[in-house]
Residue, then its C-alpha position, 0 to 999 in steps of 0.5 A: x515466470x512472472x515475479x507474481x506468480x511466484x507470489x499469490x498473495x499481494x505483499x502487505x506492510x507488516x503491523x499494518x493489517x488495521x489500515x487494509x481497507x480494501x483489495x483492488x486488481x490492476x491490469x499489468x501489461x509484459x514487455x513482451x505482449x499480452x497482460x495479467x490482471x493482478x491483485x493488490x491491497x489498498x491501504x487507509x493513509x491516515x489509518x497508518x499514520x494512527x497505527x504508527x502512533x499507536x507504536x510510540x511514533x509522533x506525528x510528525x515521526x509518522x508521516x515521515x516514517x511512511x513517506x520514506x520506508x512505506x509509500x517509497x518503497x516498491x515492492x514489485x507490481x503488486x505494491x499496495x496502493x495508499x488511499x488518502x482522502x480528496x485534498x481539503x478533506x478529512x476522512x472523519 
């Protein structure tokens, strides 16, 4: 069985429920042949890094704290994507 079957609901980030801008379904190919499609959710970069702020981290504090434990981590084939806005541009 299929680590995503066991599991209908994609993985989120915990206290980040407020950066979820959207859900997106993905193709997942087996090793063994054939494919099924998946759910995962999409994440707002900088509204994670505005959460994160809000739980007493700095700045910089917070982009490293994503960097390393959120956008580094995998949490199988379901891992949330992170949307970030084109390079150059700000999302407000």
């Amino acid at each position: 069985m299929q680590e995503d079957a066991l599991c209908p609901q994609p993985p989120k980030y915990a206290g980040l429920d407020g950066a979820i801008v959207g859900v997106a379904y993905v193709w997942q190919r087996h090793p063994e042949g054939g494919a099924e499609r998946i759910e995962t959710l999409i994440y707002d970069g900088e509204r994670i890094v505005h959460l994160l702020g809000e739980q007493g981290m700095t700045l910089d504090e917070a982009y490293e704290y994503l960097d390393f434990n959120i956008d580094g981590a995998y949490l199988g084939t379901a891992t949330p994507i992170i949307m970030w806005p084109p390079e150059g541009e700000d999302s407000e």
